[in-house]
N, C-alpha and C positions, 0 to 999 in steps of 0.2 A: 595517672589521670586518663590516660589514654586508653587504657583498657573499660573503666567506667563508659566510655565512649562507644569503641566496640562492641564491648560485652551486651549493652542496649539493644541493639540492632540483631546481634545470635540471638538477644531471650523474644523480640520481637518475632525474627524469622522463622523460629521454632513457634510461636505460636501459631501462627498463619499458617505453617505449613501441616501442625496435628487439624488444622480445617480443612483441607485439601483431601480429598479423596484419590491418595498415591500407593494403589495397591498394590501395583507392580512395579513401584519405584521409580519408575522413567524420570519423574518430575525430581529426584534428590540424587539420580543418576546427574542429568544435564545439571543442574546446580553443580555438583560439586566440580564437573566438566572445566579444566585447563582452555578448550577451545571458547573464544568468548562466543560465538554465535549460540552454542551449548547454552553455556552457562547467560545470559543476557535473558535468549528465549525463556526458560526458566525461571526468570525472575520475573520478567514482564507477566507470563500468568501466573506465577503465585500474588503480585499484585495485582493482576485484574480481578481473582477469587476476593482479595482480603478488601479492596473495595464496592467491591458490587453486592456483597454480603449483609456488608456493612449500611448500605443503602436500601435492606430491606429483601435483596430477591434471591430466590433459591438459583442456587447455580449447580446446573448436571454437565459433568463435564463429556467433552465427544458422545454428545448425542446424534442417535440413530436417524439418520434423513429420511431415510424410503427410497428413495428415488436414485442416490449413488452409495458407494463404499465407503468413500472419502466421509470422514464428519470433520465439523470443527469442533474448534478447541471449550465450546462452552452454549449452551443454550438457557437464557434467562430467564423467569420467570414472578410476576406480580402483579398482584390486583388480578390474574386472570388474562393478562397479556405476555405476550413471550416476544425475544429475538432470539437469535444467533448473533455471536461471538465467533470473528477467530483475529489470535492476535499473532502478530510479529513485528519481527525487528529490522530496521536496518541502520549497516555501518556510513561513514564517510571516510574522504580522502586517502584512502590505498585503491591501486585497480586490483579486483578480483580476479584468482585466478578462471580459467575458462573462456576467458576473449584472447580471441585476434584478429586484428584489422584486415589483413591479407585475406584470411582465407573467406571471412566474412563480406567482404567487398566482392571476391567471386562469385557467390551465392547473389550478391545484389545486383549484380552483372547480367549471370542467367535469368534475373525474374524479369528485369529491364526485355530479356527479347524473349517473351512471354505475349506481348504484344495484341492485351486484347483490348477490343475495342468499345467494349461496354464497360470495364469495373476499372476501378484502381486500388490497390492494395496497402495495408498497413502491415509492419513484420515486427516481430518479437522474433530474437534468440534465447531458447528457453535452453540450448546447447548447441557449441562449438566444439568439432568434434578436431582431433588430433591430425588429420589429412585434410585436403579437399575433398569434396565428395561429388561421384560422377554429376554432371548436368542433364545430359539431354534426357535422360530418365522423369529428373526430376523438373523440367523444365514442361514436356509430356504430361506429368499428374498435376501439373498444376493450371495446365489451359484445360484439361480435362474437367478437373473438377470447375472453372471458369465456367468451360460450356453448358455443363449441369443447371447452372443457375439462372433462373429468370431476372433480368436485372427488373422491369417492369415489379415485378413481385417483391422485390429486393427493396425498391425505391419505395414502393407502398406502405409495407412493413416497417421500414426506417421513419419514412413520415409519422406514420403510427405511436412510435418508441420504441420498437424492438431490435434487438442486436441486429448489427450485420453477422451475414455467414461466417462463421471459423472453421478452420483445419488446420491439423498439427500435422507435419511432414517432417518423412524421415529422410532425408537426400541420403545417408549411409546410416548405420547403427550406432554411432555414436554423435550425429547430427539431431535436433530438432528445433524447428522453425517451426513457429505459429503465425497464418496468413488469417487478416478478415478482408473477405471483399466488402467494397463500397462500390453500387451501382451509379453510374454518372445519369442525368436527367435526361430524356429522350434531342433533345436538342443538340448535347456536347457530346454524343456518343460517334465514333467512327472518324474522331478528328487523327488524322494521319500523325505522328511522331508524338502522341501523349507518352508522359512516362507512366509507368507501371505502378510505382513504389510512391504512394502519396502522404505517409506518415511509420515513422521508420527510421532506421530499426531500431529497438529500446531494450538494455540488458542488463541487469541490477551489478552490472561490473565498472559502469560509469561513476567516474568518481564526483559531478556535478547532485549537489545535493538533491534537487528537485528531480533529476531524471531518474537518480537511484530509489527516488521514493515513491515517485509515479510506477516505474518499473517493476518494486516490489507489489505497488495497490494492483496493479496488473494481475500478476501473478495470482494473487488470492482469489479477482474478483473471479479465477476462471473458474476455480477447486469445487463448487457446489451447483450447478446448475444454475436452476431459477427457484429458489425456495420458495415456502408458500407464506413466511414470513419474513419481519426485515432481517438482514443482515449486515451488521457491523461491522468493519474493519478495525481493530485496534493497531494504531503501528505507534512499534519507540524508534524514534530518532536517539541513534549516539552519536552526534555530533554536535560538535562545538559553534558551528553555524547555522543549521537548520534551523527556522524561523516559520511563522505564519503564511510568508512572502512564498516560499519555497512548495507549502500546502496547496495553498491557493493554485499557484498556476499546475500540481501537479492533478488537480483538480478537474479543475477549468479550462486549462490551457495555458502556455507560454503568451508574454506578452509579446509584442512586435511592433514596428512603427512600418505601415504600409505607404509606401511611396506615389503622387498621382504620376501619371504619367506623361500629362500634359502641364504638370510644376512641379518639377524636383523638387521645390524646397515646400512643396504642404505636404505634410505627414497628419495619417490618420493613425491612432492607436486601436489596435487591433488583438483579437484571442489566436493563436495558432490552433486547430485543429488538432493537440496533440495530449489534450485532459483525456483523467480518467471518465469523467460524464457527459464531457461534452465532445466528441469529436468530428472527424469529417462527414458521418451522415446526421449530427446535430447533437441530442441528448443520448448520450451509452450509459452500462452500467449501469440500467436502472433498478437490478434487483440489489443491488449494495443501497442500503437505504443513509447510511451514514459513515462517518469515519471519525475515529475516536486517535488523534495525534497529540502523542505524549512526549516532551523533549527532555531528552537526558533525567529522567526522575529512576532514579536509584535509591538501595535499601537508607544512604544516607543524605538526602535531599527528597525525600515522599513524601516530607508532611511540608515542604516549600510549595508546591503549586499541584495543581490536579490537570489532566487531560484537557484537551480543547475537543470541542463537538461540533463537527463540519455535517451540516445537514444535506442529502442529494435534493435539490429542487425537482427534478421529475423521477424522484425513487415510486416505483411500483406498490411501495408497502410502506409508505414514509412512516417513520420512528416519534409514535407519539408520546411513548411513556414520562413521565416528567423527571427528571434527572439535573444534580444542582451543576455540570460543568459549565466552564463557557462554552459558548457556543457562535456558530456562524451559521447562517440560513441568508436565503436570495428574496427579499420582501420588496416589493414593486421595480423587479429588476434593476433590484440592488444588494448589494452582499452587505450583510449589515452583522458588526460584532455585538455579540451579549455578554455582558460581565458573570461569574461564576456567582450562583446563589450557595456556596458555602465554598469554606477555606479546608484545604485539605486535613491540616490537622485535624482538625473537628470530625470528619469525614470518616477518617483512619484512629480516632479517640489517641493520636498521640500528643506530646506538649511542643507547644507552636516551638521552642527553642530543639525541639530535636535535629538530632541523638545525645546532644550538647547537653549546659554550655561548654562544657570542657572542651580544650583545643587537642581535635582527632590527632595531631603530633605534636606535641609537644614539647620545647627546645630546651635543654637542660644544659646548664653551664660545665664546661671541661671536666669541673671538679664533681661533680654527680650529685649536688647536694639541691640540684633543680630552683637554686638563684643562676640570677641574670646579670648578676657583679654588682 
């Protein structure tokens, strides 16, 4: 019985995948891949093909940008509208290798006496390298490039919606840290003992589900510039607790309960500063127009539920195409959930009881004649 069960899912896989345009393999290389990062990524876009297909739109995979080397994973297209696609994964509860606190704390030390008096800084470790890596160098290129910057210009621009400044730095060659400055408003500037480091540091090695997830949305949102269309995030959550809860603030922000100072005991509930769209200089990330969060849906749970669709409230190229997921969008500043206009089965043309009903293991009594006494 069990093989009926399995067997479903291989004649499944193999269809979707002679749809796949895998010409040099890569895509049934990583499938077959022992590592599950391999093997996961792999299947996350062979689903994202076998549905977006099926939804009507032509899908070219790693199409050409212009503008950078890097492409993503899919560019979509219907009715005469396109996005960009690029999907990934991420794991929970193990710490990745590539951190360490120690020497990561060093680095957060030297930017503390960095000491400028216009900006405050957010850090990403995109790598932790095997040693410390000298400081005063790197301590040097980073008031440097501080000075470079106009905060005034900086402030303008962020009111606007535009990123704050980024630079990736190398403190040694097997280091790299990504700094954005934020300009402080001409009033708070020159205030003697600010810290440096005002949102920080984020590393897809945190085993907290929301930080690993935000961290990963990080990472993509950097890989393409500013495209001239929207741009989608797809991410599969494999974890057992990943939740809406977990989106949202990596989103938006962490919650917090902010304390008055003149009544300990009233608390305001508050955003941290530390969302993908929304952070210390207001709206970021606005050229990601949306993000597409898929939890735990594998070859054998795909026709149980479909993606959720987190729309950016101040995305540059908002994502109008009509698409049946749920969906979340910010309507009279407020985040309002939409129920999915189709069930995935339907979606995926499989039968709602798949891969089933057969039980995927099936317990067969001592004597092999598969009663249960």
């Amino acid at each position: 019985m069990d093989a009926l069960f399995w067997g479903r899912i291989r004649k499944q896989l193999d269809v979707w995948y002679r749809e796949f345009p895998d010409t040099d393999g890569d895509l049934r290389r990583r499938f077959r891949s022992d590592a599950p990062g391999q093997h996961f990524a792999a299947w996350w876009e062979l689903y994202l093909h076998a549905v977006f297909r099926r939804l009507g739109f032509a899908v070219a995979t790693h199409p050409d940008m212009g503008t950078t080397v890097r492409r993503p994973d899919f560019e979509l297209t219907r009715g005469g509208e396109a996005f960009l696609m690029e999907a990934a994964t991420v794991f929970s509860g193990l710490v990745e290798d590539g951190r360490h606190g120690a020497r990561e704390a060093e680095v957060l030390d030297a930017l503390e006496s960095v000491a400028d008096p216009d900006f405050i800084l957010s850090v990403a470790f995109e790598q932790v390298g095997a040693s410390s890596p000298p400081k005063a160098r790197f301590v040097r290129d980073v008031r440097e490039w501080l000075k470079s910057l106009d905060p005034d210009a900086v402030r303008r621009e962020s009111e606007a919606g535009a990123e704050p400044p980024e630079r990736s730095f190398t403190p040694a060659a097997d280091w790299e840290v990504d700094l954005r400055a934020f300009a402080f408003s001409p009033e708070a500037r020159g205030a003697p003992g600010h810290r440096m480091i005002g949102i920080g540091p984020v590393s897809v090695g945190w085993v907290n589900d929301r930080e690993k997830l935000g961290a990963k949305l990080r990472g993509k949102s950097r890989r393409y510039g500013r495209p001239r269309i929207p741009l989608v995030i797809a991410v599969l959550s494999l974890s057992s607790f990943a939740d809406d809860d977990d989106v949202e603030e990596a989103l938006f922000g962490s919650r917090a309960n902010q304390v008055s100072v003149t009544d300990p005991l009233t608390t305001t509930a508050v955003r941290q500063p530390d969302g993908l769209w929304q952070g210390f200089g207001g709206p970021s990330a606005r050229h990601v127009s949306a993000v597409l969060h898929g939890s735990n849906i594998l070859p054998q749970t795909c026709a149980g539920q479909l993606p959720r669709l987190w729309h950016h409230p101040w995305a540059a190229h908002p994502l109008t195409l009509y698409l049946p997921f749920a969906a979340s969008r910010v309507e009279e500043d407020r985040l309002v959930a939409h129920a999915a206009r189709a069930d995935a089965a339907t979606v995926l043309g499989l039968p709602a009881a798949w891969p089933g009903p057969e039980d995927p293991f099936p317990r067969h009594a001592p004597g092999g004649d598969g009663s249960t006494g």
